[in-house]
KOLTORDREN-669618 format. One line per field, with one value per residue: chain; x, y, z of N, C-alpha, C in turn; residue in three letters. Coordinates in steps of 0.02 Angstrom, whole numbers. Atoms other than C-alpha are relative to their C-alpha. Layout:
<atoms>
pavo = c(A	...)
nxx = c(X	...)
nyy = c(Y	...)
nzz = c(Z	...)
caxx = c(X	...)
cayy = c(Y	...)
cazz = c(Z	...)
cxx = c(X	...)
cyy = c(Y	...)
czz = c(Z	...)
tise = c(Ala	...)
</atoms>
This chain:
<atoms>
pavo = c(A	A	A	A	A	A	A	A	A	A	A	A	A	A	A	A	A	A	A	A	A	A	A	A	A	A	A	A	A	A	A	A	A	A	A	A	A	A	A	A	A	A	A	A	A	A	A	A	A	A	A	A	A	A	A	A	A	A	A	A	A	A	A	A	A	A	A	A	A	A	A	A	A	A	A	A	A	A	A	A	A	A	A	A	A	A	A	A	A	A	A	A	A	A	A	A	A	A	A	A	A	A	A	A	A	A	A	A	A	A	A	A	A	A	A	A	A	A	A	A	A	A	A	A	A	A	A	A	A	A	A	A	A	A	A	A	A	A	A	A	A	A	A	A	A	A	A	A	A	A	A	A	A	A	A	A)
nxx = c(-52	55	-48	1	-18	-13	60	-13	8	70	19	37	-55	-46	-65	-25	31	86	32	-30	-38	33	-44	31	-24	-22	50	14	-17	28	56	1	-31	-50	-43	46	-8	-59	-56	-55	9	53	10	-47	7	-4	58	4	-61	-32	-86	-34	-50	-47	-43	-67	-33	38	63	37	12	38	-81	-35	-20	71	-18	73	-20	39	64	-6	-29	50	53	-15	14	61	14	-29	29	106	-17	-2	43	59	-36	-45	-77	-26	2	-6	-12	5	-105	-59	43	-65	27	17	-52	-22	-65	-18	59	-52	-69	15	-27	66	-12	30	-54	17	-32	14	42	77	31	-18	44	-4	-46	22	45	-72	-42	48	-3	50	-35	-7	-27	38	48	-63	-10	72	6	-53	-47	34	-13	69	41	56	76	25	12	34	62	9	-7	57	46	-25)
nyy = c(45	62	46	80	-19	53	59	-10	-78	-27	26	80	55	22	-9	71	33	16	-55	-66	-42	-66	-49	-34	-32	43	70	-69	-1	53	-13	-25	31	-15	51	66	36	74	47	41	50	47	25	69	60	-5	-4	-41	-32	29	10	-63	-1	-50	-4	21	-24	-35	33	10	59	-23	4	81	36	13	-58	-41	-62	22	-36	-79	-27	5	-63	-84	-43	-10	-65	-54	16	-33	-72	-44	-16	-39	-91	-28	4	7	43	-31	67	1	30	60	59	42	19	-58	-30	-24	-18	36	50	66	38	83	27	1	-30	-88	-57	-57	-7	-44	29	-7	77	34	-47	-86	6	6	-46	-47	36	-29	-84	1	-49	30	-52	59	-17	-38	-41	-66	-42	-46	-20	-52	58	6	-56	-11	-2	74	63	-29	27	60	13	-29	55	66)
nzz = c(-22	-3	-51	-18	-71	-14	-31	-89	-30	20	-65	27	-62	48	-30	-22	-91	-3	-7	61	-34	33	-16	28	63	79	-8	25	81	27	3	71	67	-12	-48	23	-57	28	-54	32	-33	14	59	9	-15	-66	-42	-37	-34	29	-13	47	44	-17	54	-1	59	41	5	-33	-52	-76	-50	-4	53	61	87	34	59	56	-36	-7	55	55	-30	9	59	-1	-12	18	36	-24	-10	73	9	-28	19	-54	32	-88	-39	-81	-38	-80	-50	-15	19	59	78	16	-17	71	-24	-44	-39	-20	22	11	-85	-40	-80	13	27	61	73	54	59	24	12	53	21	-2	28	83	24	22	43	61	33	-45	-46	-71	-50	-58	-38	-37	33	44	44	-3	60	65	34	24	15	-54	49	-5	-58	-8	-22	-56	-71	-31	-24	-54)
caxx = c(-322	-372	-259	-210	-223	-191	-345	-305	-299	-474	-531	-569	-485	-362	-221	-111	-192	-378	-374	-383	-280	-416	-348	-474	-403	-375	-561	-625	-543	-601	-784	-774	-710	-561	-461	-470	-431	-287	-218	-84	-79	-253	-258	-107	-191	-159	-283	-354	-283	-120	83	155	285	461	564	729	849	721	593	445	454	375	497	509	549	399	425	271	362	267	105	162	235	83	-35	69	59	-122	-139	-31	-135	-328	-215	-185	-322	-431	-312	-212	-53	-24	-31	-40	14	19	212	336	218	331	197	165	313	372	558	563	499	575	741	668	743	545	612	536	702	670	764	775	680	505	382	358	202	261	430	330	203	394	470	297	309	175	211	217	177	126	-10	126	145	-41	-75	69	187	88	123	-82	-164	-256	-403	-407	-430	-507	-681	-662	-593	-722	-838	-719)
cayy = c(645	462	371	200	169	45	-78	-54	140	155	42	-131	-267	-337	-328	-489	-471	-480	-283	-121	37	187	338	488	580	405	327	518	502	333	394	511	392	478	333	133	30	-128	-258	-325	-468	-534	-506	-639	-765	-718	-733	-639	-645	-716	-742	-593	-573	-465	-426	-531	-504	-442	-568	-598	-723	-761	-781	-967	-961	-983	-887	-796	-685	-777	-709	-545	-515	-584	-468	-317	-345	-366	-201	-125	-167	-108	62	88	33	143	314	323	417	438	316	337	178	99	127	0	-132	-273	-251	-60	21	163	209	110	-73	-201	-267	-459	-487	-467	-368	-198	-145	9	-20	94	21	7	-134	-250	-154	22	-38	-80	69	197	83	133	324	325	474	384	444	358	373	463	589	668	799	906	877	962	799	780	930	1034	1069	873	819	974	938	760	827	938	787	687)
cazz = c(-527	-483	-316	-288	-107	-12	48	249	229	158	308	224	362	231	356	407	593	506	548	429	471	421	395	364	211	100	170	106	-71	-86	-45	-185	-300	-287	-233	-303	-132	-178	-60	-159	-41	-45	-233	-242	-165	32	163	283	441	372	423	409	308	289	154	142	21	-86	-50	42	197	354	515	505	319	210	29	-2	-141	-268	-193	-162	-344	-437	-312	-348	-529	-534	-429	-532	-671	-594	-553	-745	-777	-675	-734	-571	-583	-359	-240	-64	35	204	280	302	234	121	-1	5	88	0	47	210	261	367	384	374	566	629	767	688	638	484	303	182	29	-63	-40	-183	-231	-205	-304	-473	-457	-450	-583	-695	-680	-513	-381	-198	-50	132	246	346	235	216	229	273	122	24	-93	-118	-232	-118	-248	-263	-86	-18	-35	25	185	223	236	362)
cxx = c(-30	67	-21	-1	0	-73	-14	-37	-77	-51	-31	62	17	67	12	-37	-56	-23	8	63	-22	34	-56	-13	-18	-82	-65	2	-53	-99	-15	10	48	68	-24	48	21	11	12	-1	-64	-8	50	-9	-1	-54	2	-38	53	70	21	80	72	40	82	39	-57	-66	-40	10	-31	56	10	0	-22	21	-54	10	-40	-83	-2	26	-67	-72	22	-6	-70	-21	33	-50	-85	15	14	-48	-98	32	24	51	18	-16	19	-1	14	88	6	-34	28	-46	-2	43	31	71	17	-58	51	55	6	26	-62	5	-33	37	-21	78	-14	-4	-79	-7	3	-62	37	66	-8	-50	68	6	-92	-23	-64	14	-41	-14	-24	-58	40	-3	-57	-20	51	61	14	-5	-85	-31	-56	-88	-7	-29	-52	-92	-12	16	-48	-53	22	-40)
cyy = c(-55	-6	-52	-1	-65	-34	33	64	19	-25	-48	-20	-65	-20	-63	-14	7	89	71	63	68	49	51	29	-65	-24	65	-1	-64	5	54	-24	32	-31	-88	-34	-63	-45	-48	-78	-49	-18	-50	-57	-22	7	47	-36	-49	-3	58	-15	67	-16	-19	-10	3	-37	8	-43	8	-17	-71	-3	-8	67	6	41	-14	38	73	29	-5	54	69	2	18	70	51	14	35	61	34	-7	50	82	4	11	14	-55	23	-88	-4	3	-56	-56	-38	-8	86	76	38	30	-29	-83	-15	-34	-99	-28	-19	32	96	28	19	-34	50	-49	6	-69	-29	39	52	-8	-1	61	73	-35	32	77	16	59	-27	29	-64	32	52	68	45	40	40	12	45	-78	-1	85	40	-5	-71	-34	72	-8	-62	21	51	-46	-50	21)
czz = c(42	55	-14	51	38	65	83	-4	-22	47	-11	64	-59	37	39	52	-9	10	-72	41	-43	14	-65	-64	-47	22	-33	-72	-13	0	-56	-46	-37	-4	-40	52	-54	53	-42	44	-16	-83	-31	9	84	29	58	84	-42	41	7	-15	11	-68	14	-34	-79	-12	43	54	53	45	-14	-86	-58	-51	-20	-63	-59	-11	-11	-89	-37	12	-9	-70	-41	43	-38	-62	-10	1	-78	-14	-20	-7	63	-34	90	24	69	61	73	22	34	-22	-51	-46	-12	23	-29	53	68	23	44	-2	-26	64	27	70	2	-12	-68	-36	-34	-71	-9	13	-94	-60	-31	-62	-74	-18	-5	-77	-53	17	69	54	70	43	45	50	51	3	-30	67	-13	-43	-34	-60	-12	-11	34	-49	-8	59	58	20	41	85	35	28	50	36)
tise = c(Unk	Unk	Unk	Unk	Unk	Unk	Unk	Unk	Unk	Unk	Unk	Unk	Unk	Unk	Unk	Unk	Unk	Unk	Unk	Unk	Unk	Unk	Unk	Unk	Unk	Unk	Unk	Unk	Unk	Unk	Unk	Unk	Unk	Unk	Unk	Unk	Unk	Unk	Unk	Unk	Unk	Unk	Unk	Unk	Unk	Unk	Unk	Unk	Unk	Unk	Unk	Unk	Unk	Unk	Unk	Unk	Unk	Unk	Unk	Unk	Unk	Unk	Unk	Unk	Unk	Unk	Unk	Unk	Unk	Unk	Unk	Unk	Unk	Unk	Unk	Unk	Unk	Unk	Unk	Unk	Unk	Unk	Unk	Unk	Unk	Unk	Unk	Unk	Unk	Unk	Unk	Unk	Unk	Unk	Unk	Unk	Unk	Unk	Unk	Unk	Unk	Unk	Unk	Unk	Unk	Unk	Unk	Unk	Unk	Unk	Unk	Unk	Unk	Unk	Unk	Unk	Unk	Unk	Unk	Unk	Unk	Unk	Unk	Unk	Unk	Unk	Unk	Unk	Unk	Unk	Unk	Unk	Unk	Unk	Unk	Unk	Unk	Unk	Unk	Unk	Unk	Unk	Unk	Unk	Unk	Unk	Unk	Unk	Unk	Unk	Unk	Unk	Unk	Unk	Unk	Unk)
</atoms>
């Protein structure tokens, strides 16, 4: 079993504020080749550090306005794309992130108020048959195969 994972969590600095957001388990898979590291964002065309963005009626924006959705759609379908590619059928993404958010991002206020919804990412890797989870959500689900991730975490 192959992951998609999201750029940040493997500990590349992809992230709007120039930083990553490592997280043992996914920077583990990805050292096994386990894992194929995405940032929907940069592969759209976004830079690094960048605006950040929020999901507003189903788009992308930054607080003053700017429509990045264009960005963000063409970077999620190009990751969606390297993830079939490369035989992923999980994904393991960064929470609340308006590109990788799986069941909650942003209300689009910028005040940190929680929505219930998927990023624009996480929304097209569901919609193609993908099983979701968030950095949140490892290990204790159970949601990641122990015989899959097992060895990697012996080596954290």
């Amino acid at each position: 079993m192959k992951y998609v994972v999201s750029a940040c969590l493997a500990g590349v600095a992809c992230r709007y504020d120039g930083g990553g957001a490592p997280h043992p388990l996914v920077m583990a898979l990805a050292r096994a080749n386990a894992a194929l590291p995405v940032c929907p964002e940069v592969l759209g065309g976004l830079g690094v550090p960048r605006t950040p963005c929020e999901l507003v009626g189903g788009r992308a924006l930054t607080a003053d306005g700017r429509d990045c959705d264009g960005a963000y759609r063409k970077g999620a379908a190009e990751a969606l794309r390297l993830a079939r590619a490369a035989g992923c059928t999980h994904a393991v993404l960064k929470a609340r992130s308006p590109s990788c958010g799986v069941g909650c991002v942003y209300d689009g206020t910028f005040t940190h108020t929680r929505t219930a919804g998927d990023g624009v990412f996480a929304a097209l890797l569901r919609e193609a048959g993908f099983i979701l989870m968030t950095e949140e959500e490892l290990p204790s689900t159970g949601k990641v195969p122990v015989n899959d991730v097992l060895p990697c975490v012996i080596d954290v």
